[in-house]
C-alpha positions in Angstrom: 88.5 94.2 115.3 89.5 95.1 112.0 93.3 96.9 111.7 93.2 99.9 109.6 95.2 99.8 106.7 98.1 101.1 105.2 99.7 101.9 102.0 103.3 102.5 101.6 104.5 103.8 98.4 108.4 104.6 98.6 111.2 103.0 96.2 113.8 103.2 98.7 113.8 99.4 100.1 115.3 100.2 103.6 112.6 103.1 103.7 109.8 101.7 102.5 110.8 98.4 105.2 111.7 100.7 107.8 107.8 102.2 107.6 106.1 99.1 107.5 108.0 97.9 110.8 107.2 101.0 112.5 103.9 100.6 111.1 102.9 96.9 112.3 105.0 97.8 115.8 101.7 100.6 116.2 99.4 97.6 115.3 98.2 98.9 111.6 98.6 96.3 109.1 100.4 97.2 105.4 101.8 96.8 102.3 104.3 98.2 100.2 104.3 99.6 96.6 108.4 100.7 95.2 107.0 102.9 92.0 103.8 104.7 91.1 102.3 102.7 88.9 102.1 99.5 91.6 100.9 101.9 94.0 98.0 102.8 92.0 97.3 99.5 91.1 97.8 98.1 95.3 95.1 101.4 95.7 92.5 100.6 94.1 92.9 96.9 95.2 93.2 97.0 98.5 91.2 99.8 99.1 93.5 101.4 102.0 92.8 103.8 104.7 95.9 105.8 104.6 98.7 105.8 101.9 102.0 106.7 102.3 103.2 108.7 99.3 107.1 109.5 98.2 106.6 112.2 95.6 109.8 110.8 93.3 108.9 107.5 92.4 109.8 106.0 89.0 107.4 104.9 86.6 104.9 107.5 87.8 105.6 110.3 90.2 103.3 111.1 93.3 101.9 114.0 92.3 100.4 112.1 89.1 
């Protein structure tokens, strides 16, 4: 069985750790972008099926 996906785009560190622990103890598996422009990139890479967004990223914000 496949594990859904997940994309977790925060800069905070702690945050962005404290999601993808929460995230893998619920059985999904993910990854972690820490400003916009990564996140975009990790999107259209790995195709996810849910992405986390923080709106105030550097580089590029989450509403770009």
């Amino acid at each position: 069985m496949t594990k859904e996906r997940i994309l977790i785009i925060e800069d905070d560190h702690d945050i962005a750790l404290m999601l993808q622990e929460m995230m893998g103890e619920q059985g999904y598996c993910s990854v972690i972008a820490y400003d916009g422009t990564s996140g975009l990139d990790l999107a259209q890479q790995e195709r996810p099926d849910l992405i986390l967004l923080d709106l105030r990223l550097p580089r590029m914000n989450g509403v770009q």
